[in-house]
N, C-alpha and C positions, 0 to 999 in steps of 0.2 A: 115609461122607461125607454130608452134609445134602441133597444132590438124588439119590442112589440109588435110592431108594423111590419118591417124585416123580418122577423122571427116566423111570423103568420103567413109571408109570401112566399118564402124560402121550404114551408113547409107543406104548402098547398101542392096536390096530388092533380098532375096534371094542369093543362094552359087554359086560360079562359080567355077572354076579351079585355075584360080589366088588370088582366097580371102585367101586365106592363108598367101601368097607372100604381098600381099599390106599389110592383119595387121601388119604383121612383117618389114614392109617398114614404116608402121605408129608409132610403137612403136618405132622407131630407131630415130626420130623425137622429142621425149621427153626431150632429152635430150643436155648440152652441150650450150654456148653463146651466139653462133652461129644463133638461133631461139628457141633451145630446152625450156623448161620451170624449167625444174630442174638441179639440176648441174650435169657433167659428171661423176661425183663421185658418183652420186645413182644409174647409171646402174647398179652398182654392187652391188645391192641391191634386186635386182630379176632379174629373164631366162623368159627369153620369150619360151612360148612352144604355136607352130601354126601347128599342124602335120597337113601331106595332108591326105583326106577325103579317110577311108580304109572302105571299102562295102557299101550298099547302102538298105540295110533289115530296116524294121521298127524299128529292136531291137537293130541296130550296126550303127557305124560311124553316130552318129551325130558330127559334125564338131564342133571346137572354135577355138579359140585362147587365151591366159590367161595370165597376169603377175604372177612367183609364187616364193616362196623363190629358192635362188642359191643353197641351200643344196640339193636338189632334182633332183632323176636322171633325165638324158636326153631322156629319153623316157619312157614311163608304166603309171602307178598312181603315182598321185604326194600328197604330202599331203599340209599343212599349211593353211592361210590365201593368197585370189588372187582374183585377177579382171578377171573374164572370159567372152568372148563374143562371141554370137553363134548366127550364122544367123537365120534367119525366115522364112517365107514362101516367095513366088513369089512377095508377096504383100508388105510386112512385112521388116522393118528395119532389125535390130540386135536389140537383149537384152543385156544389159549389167548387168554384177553380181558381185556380192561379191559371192564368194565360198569357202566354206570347200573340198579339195583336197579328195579323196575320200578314200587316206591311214591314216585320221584322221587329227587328228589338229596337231601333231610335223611334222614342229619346233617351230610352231605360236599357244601352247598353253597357255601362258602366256598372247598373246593377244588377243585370240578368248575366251577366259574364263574371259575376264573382261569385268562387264557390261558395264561400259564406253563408251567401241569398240560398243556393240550392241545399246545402245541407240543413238552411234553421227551416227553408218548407218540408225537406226529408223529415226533419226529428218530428214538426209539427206531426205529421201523417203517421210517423212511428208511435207515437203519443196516445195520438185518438183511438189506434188499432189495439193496444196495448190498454188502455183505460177501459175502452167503449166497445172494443171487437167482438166480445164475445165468442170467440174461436171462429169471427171471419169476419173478410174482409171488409174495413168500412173508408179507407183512405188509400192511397196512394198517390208518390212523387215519382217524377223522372228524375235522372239523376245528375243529368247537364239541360236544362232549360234551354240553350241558345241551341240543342242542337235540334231544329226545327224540324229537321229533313226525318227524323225518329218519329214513329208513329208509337201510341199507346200499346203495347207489346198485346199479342192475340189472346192471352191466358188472362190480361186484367177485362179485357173487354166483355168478353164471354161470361166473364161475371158479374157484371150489370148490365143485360141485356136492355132495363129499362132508357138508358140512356144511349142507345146504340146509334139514333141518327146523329145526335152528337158528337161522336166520336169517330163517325164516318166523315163529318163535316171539319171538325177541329182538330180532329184525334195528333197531330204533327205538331199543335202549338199548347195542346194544356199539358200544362207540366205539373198539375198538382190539384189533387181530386178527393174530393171527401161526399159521402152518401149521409145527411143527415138522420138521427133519431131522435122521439122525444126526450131523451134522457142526456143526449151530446149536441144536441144541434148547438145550443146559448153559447157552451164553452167554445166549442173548436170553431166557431162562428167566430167568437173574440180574438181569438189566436190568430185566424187568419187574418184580421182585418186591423191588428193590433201591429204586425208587421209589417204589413202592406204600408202602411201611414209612416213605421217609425223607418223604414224603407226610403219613405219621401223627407223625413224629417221630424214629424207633428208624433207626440206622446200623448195619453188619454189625460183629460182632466186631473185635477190631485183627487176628488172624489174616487175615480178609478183607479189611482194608481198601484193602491196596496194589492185588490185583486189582477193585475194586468201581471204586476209581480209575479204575484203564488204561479200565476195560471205559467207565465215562460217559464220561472222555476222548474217545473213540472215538464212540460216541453226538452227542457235542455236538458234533462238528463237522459235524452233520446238524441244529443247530439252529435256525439260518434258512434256510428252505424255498426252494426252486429256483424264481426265477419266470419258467417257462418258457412261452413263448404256449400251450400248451397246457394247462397248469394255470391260468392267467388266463384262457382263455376258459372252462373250466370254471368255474370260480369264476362268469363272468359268467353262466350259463345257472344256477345255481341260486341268486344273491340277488341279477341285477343291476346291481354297481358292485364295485370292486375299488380299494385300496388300495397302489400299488407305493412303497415306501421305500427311498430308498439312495443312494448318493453323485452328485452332478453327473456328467453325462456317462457313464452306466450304460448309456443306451438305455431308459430309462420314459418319455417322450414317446411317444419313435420308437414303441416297441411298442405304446402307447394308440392312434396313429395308425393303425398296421398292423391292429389287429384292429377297428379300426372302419369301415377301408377294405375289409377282406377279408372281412368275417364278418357285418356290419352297413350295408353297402350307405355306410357314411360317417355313418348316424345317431350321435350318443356327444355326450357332451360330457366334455370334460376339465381339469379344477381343477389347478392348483397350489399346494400347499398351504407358507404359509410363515411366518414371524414377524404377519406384518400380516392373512392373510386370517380372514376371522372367520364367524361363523353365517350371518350375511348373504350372504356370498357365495356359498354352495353350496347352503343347503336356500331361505331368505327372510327376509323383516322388513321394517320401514317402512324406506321409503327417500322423502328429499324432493321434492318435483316444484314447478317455478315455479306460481305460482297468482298470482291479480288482489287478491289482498286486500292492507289493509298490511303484512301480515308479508312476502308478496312469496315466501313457500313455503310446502307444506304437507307431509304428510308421507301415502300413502299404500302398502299392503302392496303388496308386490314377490315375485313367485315364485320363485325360479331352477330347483324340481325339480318 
């Protein structure tokens, strides 16, 4: 089967000598009739890059392996959108990522700039924690991928210690993190890698399709994100203002209210945004004011933010 080899490397505790050699044995697997899961025509879709493990300092050579676009050289910093996987500790699986290549997002920024991309890896992660979590944590997403300059927040890190070089190393460009188990690695393995591809283009064989199905099915009803006061006041502590959408009578006042009563002493202001309100009402622009001349008004700029 197409994730055997994969499956077995992904889940190997700790680096060896050969974990290089078998990723690259496993990705080879992907592909093709034969067993593969997608057709032979998406290998050329992405390079496999699985370099052997170069020092061994706290600050260098953390090891991966990664799918990443074919525009990118064959060794160095790579950029775009990729699947990168990096051992753990002794104890410890692999992590598997979504990452931003570290020379930015071309050639994949077209698709690392569309929210889309970030909310189907959000649901993916909501999915696995909600299926698989067992009341903790086993996935998470960032929730803008291009914004690089964002490190891995300090309360996700602390809790996988086992992968802490990596996150000192990468932590600014993975945007989307899953801790395998025996009982979730097959699925959320398919999910990520099932995207990643239909990302570039290529869909799984018809042999796979009917489960490729159930399994996004399953995914996407994690596609709009829980807004729960506690994910909204997070939102507010790292950009400020916050956006809640959804039908009349949800409770997005009330909870504007609440967390500006409870968490902001009543400071906030809150917009409703609707057919008529427009630039002017939320950020500025001229707005008119009576004046003595014969026009009888004039028009000066107006702040709202």
């Amino acid at each position: 089967m197409w994730s055997d080899k994969l499956l077995a490397a992904v889940m190997q505790k700790g680096y060896s000598a050969d974990w290089p050699k078998r990723m690259r044995e496993g990705f080879d697997e992907l592909y093709g009739s034969s067993g593969g899961r997608y057709p032979a025509s998406a290998k050329s879709l992405v390079e496999v890059r699985a370099p052997e493990r170069q020092g061994s300092t706290e600050d260098i050579g953390v090891p991966f392996a990664a799918l990443i676009h074919p525009s990118n050289p064959k060794s160095g910093p790579y950029g775009g959108m990729s699947i990168a996987i990096f051992p753990g500790d002794d104890e410890s699986p692999c992590l598997l990522s979504f990452v931003v290549g570290t020379n930015g997002l071309a050639p994949d920024e077209a698709i690392l700039g569309r929210p889309g991309h970030a909310r189907k890896v959000e649901a993916i992660c909501a999915w696995v924690n909600r299926k698989y979590g067992k009341k903790t944590l086993r996935a998470w997403a960032k929730q803008e991928p291009s914004r690089i300059d964002q490190p891995i927040p300090d309360n996700i890190v602390v809790q996988f210690p086992a992968y802490s070089r990596t996150f000192r190393r990468y932590g600014n460009v993975v945007y989307g993190i899953f801790i395998p188990t025996r009982d979730s690695a097959v699925e959320a393995l398919t999910a990520f890698l099932d995207l990643m591809f239909e990302e570039r283009g290529a869909l799984p064989l018809a042999t796979f399709r009917e489960e490729a199905e159930r399994i996004k099915q399953e995914w996407f009803e994690c596609l709009l994100p829980e807004a729960s006061e506690k994910n909204v006041l997070e939102l507010l502590r790292t950009r400020r203002y916050v956006i809640l959408q959804g039908p009349p009578g949800t409770g997005k006042t009330r909870m504007a209210h609440e967390l500006m009563r409870n968490h902001y002493d009543g400071r906030g202001r809150t917009i409703q945004f609707h057919a008529n309100t427009t630039y002017e009402d939320f950020v500025g622009g001229l707005a008119p004011l009576e004046g003595k001349g014969d026009l009888g008004f004039r028009f000066s700029l107006r702040r709202v933010i």
